[in-house]
C-alpha positions as CSV (number, residue, x, y, z in Angstrom):
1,X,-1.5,-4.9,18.4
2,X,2.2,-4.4,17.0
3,X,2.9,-8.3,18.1
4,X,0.1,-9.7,16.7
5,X,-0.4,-7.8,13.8
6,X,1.7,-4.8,13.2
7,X,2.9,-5.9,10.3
8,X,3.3,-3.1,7.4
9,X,1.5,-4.5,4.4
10,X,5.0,-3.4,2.5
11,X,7.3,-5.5,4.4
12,X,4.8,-8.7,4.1
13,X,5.1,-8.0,0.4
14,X,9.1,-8.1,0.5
15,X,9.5,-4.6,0.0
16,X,12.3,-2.7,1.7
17,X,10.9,0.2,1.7
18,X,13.4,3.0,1.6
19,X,13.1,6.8,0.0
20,X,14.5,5.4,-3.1
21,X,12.8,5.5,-6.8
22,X,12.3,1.3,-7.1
23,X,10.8,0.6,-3.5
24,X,8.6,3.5,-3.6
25,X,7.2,2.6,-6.4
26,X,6.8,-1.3,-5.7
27,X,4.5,0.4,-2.4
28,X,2.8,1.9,-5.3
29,X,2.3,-1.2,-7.1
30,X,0.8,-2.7,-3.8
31,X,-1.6,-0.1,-3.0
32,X,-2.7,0.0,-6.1
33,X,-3.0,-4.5,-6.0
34,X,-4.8,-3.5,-2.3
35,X,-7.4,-1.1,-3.3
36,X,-9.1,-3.5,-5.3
37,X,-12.3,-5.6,-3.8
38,X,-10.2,-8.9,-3.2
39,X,-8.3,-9.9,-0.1
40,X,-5.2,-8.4,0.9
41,X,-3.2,-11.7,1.0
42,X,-4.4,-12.2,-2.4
43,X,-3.0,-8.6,-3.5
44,X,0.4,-8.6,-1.6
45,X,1.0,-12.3,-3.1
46,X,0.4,-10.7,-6.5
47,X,2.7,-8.0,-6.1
48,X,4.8,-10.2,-5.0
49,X,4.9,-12.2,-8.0
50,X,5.0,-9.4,-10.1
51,X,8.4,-8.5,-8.7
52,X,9.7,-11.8,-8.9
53,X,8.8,-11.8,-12.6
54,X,11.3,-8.6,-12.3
55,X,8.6,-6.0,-12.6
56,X,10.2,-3.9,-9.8
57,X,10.5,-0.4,-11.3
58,X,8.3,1.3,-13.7
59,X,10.4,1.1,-16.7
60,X,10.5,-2.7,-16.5
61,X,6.8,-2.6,-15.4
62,X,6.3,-0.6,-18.8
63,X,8.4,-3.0,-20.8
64,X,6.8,-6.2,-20.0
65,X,3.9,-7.4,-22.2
66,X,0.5,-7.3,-20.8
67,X,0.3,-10.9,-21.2
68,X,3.3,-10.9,-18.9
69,X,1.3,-8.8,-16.3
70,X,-1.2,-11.1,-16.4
71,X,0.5,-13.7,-15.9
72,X,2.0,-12.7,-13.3
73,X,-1.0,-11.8,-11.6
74,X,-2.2,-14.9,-12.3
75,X,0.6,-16.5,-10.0
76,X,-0.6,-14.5,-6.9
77,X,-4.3,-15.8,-7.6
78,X,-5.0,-12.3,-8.7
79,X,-7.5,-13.4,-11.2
80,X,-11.0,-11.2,-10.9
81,X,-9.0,-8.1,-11.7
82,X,-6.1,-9.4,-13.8
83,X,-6.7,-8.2,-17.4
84,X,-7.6,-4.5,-16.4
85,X,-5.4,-4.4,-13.8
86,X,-2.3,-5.8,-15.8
87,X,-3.8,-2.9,-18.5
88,X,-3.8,0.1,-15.6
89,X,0.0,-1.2,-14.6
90,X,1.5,-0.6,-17.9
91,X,-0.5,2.7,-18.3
92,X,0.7,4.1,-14.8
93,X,3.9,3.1,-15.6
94,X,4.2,4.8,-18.7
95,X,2.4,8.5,-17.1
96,X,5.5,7.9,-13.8
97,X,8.1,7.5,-16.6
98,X,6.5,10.2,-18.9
99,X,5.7,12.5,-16.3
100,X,8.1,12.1,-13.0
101,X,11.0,10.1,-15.0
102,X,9.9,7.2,-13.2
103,X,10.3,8.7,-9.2
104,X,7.3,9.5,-7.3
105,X,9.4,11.7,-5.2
106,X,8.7,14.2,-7.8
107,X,5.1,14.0,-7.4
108,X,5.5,15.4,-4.1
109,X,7.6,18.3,-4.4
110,X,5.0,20.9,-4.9
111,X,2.6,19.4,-2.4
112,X,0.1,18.2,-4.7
113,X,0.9,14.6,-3.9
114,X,-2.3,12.7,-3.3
115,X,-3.7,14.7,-6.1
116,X,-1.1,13.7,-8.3
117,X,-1.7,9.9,-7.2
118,X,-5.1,10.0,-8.2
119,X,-4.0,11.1,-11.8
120,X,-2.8,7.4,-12.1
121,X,-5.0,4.6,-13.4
122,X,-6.7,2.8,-11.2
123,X,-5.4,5.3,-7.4
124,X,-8.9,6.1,-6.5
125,X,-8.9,8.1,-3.0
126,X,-8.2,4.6,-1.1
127,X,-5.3,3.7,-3.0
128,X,-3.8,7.3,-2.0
129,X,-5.0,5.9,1.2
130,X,-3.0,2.9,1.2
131,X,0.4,4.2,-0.4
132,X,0.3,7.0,2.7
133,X,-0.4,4.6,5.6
134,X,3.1,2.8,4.3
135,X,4.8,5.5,2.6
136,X,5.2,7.8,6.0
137,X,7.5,5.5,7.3
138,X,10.0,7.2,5.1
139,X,8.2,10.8,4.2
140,X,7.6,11.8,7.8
141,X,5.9,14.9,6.7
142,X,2.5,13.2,5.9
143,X,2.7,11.4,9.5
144,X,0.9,10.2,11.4
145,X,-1.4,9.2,8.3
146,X,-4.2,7.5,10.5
147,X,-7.3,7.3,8.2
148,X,-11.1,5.9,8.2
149,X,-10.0,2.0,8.0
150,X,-7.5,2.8,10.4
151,X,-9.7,4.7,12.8
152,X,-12.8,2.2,12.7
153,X,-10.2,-1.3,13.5
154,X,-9.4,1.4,16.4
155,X,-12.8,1.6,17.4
156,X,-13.2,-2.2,17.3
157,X,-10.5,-2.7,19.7
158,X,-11.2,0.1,21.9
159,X,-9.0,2.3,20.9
160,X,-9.2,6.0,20.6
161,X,-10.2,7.1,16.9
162,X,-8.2,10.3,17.1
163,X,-4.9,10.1,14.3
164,X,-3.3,12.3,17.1
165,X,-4.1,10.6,20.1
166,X,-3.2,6.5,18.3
167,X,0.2,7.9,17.5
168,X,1.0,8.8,20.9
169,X,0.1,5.5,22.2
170,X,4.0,4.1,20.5
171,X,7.0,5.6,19.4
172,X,6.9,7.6,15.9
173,X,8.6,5.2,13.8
174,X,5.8,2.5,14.7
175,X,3.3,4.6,13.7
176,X,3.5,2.7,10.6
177,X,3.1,-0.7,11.6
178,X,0.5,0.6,14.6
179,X,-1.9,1.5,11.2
180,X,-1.1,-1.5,9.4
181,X,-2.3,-3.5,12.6
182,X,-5.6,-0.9,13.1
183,X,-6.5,-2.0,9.0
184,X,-6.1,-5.4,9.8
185,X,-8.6,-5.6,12.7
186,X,-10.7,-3.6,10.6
187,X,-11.2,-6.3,8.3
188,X,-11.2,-9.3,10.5
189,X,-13.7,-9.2,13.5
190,X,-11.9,-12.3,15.1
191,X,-8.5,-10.8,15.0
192,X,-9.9,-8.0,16.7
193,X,-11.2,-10.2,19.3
194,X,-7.6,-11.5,19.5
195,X,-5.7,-8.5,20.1
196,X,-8.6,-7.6,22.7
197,X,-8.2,-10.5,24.3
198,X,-4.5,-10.1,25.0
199,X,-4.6,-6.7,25.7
């Protein structure tokens, strides 16, 4: 599973994730690109573009024009979603900067994190989903964040479906890319077959 598709959605997106204000907040971006109804290459190519276009922090997200967002979006074939989403972008920019001066480690300091997330625009419960399954690589506190997606690509491959029992099965810091590998299958019945198959 980690070989063939243990991936972390973050690191396919060029996001070095660190506890630091700007990557934190680019794993935002992406779950927020990945909770939409389109396919995840689709959304981590459009965050990637919108980073390249140097929207890498919410202050610069916040400055761009939404006709920049969208274009942007438009560069990683992001196109069913792009007006609304390039709309919710410059909105949750503006509430992190207003709010949490910009760092999403504030959101967590009172423990009211996934809460606070789904005070954004557009983080609905899976993008709090999303941002956890990457962000517990550096906030070891909510690991192992195993959830539903993660639990039913378990199931497909034979797994147990137990959060507990999945991250004893590798060491803790690949619990991250273990749940990146779980989603995956989860959404592709012939990659599941795969990782079966060389199991």
């Amino acid at each position: 599973m980690l070989d063939r598709c243990g991936q972390t959605y973050a690191r396919q997106a060029g996001i070095r994730l660190r506890d630091t204000p700007a990557p934190l907040y680019q794993l935002l971006v992406l779950a927020h690109l990945l909770s939409a109804r389109i396919r995840a290459e689709v959304a981590v190519d459009a965050a990637r573009a919108l980073f390249d276009a140097g929207m890498r922090d919410p202050r610069r997200m916040a400055e761009a024009s939404w006709q920049q967002r969208v274009d942007a979006l438009g560069v990683g074939h992001y196109r069913r979603y792009d007006e609304r989403t390039a709309t919710q972008l410059g909105d949750e920019a503006g509430l992190l900067l207003d709010r949490f001066g910009g760092d999403l480690r504030r959101m967590r300091e009172d423990g009211k994190l996934g809460s606070r997330l789904r005070e954004l625009p557009g983080i609905g419960p899976m993008g709090v989903d999303i941002f956890l399954r990457e962000a517990q690589a550096v906030w070891p506190e909510y690991a192992p964040y195993i959830d539903r997606k993660a639990q039913d690509g378990a199931a497909r491959v034979g797994l147990p479906r137990s959060p507990k029992a999945l991250a004893g099965l590798v060491a803790d810091e690949d619990v991250p890319r273990l749940t990146a590998g779980l989603v995956r299958v989860a959404l592709d019945r012939s990659l599941a077959e795969e990782v079966r198959a060389g199991a």
